[in-house]
C-alpha positions as CSV (number, residue, x, y, z in Angstrom):
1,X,-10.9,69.2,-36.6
2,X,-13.5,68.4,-34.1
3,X,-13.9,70.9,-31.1
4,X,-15.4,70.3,-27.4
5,X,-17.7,73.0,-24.9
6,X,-15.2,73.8,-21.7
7,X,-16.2,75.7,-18.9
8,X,-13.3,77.9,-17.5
9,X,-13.4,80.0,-14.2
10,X,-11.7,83.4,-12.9
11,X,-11.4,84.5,-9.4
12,X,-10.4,87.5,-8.0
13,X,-11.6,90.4,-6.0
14,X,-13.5,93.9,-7.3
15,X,-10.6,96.3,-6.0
16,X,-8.4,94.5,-8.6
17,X,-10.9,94.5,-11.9
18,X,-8.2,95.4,-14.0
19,X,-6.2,92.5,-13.1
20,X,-9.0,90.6,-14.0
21,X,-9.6,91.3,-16.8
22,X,-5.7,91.4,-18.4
23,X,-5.9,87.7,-17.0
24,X,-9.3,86.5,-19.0
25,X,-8.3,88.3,-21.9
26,X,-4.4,86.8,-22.0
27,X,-5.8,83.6,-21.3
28,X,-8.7,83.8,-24.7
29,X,-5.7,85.1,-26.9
30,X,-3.5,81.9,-25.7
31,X,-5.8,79.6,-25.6
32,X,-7.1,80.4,-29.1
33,X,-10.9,79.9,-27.3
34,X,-13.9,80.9,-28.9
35,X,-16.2,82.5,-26.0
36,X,-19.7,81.1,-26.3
37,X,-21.2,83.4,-23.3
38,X,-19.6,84.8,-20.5
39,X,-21.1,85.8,-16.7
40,X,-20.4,86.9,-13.5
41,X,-20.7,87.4,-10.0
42,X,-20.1,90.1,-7.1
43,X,-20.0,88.3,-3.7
44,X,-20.4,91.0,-1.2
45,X,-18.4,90.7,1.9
46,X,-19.4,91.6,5.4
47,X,-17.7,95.2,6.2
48,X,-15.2,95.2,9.0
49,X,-16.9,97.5,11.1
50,X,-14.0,99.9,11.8
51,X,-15.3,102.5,11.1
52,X,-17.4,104.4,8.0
53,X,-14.1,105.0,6.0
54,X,-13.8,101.2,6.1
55,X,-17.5,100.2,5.8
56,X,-16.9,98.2,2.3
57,X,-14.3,95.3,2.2
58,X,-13.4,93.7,-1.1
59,X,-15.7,91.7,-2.7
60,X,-14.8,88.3,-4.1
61,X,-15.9,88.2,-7.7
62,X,-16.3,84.8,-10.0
63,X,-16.3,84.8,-14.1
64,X,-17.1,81.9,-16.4
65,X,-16.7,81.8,-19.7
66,X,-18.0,78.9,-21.5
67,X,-15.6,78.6,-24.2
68,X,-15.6,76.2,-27.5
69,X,-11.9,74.6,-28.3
70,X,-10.5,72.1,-30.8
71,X,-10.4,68.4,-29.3
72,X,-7.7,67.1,-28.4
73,X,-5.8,64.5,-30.4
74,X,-6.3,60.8,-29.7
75,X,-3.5,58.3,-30.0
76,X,-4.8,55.2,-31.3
């Protein structure tokens, strides 16, 4: 069976890794992927300013995983 390079992304925010992560790795078990790399990014956010117990606000943060899968079938 042939196979075909996919990107896929993930959002969420730093304050909810875990999260995260239980949703890339449910999402490689179901999709049967195989993960050719994988990277990241922490977008820091401006802090609110109320304060120094409030001085960090969540960050967003981005994953992509470039992933190899089997092709879909073709109808003739």
């Amino acid at each position: 069976m042939a196979t075909v390079q996919q990107v896929k992304l993930f959002k969420g925010v730093d304050s909810d890794m875990a999260e995260l992560e239980r949703q890339i790795n449910r999402w490689i078990r179901k999709s049967e992927a195989r993960v050719l790399s994988m990277s990241g990014n922490i977008a820091a956010q401006p802090s609110s300013g109320q304060g120094p117990l409030n001085s960090f606000s969540a960050s967003d943060v981005l994953i992509i995983l470039h992933v190899e899968i089997e092709a879909p079938e073709r109808s003739n």
